[in-house]
C-alpha positions, 0 to 999 in steps of 0.5 A: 500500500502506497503511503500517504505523501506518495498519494498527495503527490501523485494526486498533485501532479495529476491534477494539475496535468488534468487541469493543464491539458482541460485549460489547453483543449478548451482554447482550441475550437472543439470538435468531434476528433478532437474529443476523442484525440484529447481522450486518447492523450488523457488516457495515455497520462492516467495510468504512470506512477509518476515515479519520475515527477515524484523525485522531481517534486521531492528533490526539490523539498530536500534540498530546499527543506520544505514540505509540499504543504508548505510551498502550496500554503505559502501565497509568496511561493505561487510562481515558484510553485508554478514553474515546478509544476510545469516541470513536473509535467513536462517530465510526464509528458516525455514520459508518457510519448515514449511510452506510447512511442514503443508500443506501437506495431512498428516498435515493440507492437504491444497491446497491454501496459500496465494491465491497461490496453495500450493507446494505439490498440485503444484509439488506433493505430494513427491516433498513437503516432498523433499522441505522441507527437503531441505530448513531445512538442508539448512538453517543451510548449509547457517549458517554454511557459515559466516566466523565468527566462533562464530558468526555462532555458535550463530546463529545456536543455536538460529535457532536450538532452535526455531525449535527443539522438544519444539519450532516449531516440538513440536508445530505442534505435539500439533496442530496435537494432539488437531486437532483430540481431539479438545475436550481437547483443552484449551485456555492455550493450545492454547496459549502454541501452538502457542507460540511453532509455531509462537513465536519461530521464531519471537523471533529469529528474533529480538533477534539475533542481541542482543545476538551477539552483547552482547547488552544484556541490550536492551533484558528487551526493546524488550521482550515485542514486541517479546512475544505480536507480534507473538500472535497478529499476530496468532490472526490476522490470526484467525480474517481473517479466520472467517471474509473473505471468501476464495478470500479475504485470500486466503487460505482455512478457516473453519467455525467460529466455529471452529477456536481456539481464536475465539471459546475460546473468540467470535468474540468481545473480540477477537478484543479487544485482538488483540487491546490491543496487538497491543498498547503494541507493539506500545509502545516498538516500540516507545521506540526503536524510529523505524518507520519502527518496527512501521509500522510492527505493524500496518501492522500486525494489517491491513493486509487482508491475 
């Protein structure tokens, strides 16, 4: 059971990208396709975690000690507030568009995420390339709308990179490549990938707030975490693949065999890798002295989707 903060967050993000996208939808002129295509963006947002605008939010409340009460209460805080915000969903965005991205028939051509039917299988084919489209350019779009000019420069290079050719593009062009060549997969290729894929975006997230706060002497504290969550959470993802059938992921799995860290590692070493990364985690967790970023951890260490 998630914790009660963890659900004020989430309930947080997800409001406000509710509300962003309903304010968005109303100033365009409505008709019937695009209700439906806003139904299908919607829909793509709504089942995330939102592992990664969490951290985003409580990095942010760490390194500044505040509370997530506190910044809403505070009246003087609002544009503060609202340029985290934005932030917070623009990394949902990106999120979200290279989920849809990798599902559809021509990438990874998968029907269940989550327990959910994915977008394309749910609305389409075409409205899953229209959706994300729409949520990358968006999230820039949302970016380029915080007040402070600099700050929206920084933020946008930060997002631009962990998407760009050598980040999450560059990734899922190695996934497609050694998908049809597993043969010349390596471990160190493996790694590599999902570095591009998942690590990018993760690290996006607990670094925005250090580079634009110029609190560049916590960086040497928090690359640690960065660098070993998003492998033990790729990991995780592997475990849960072969050890679960399909009602228990909910989303499509392959045979043991086949699944990459596993392959490369068994089924044993394999924990025992996720274990080890997990403590690493814990420790700069602790060294942060944030329950909450300890909580995340376990959460990826335990969850069962």
């Amino acid at each position: 059971m998630l914790p009660l903060w963890y659900n004020q967050y989430k309930k947080f993000i997800n409001s406000n990208i509710e509300n962003y996208l309903e304010q968005y939808f109303w100033s365009k002129k409505q008709n019937e396709g695009l209700e439906e295509f806003k139904s299908a963006i919607l829909y793509s947002l709504k089942w995330w975690k939102k592992i990664r605008s969490i951290l985003a939010l409580e990095f942010y409340l760490t390194l500044n000690n505040k509370s997530l009460t506190s910044i809403i209460s505070e009246q003087e805080a609002s544009q503060e507030l609202l340029n985290i915000t934005k932030f917070c969903i623009a990394l949902e965005f990106v999120h979200a568009y290279s989920l849809v991205h990798d599902d559809l028939p021509c990438m990874d051509n998968d029907e269940l995420r989550r327990g959910q039917t994915t977008t394309w299988k749910q609305f389409g084919e075409y409205q899953g390339v229209l959706v994300w489209d729409m949520l990358n350019s968006l999230a820039f779009e949302i970016i380029s709308e915080i007040t402070d000019p600099i700050l929206s420069v920084q933020l946008s290079n930060l997002l631009s990179k962990a998407v760009w050719f050598h980040w999450m593009l560059g990734g899922q062009i190695d996934d497609m490549f050694f998908e049809n060549n597993p043969e010349k997969l390596s471990m160190w290729d493996l790694i590599k990938l999902h570095n591009k894929k998942t690590w990018a975006l993760i690290k996006a997230s607990v670094q925005w707030w250090i580079l634009v706060s110029w609190k560049i002497s916590q960086i040497h504290k928090l690359s640690a975490f960065w660098e070993k969550l998003w492998l033990a959470f790729q990991i995780k993802d592997d475990l849960l693949d072969v050890e679960w059938d399909i009602k228990e992921v909910g989303k499509s799995v392959w045979r043991w065999e086949e699944k990459w860290f596993v392959h490369f590692l068994w089924l044993k070493q394999t924990k025992q890798e996720l274990k080890k990364l997990i403590k690493e985690c814990l420790i700069s967790a602790k060294i942060l002295k944030s329950e909450h970023l300890r909580f995340l951890v376990w959460y990826v260490w335990s969850r069962v989707k």
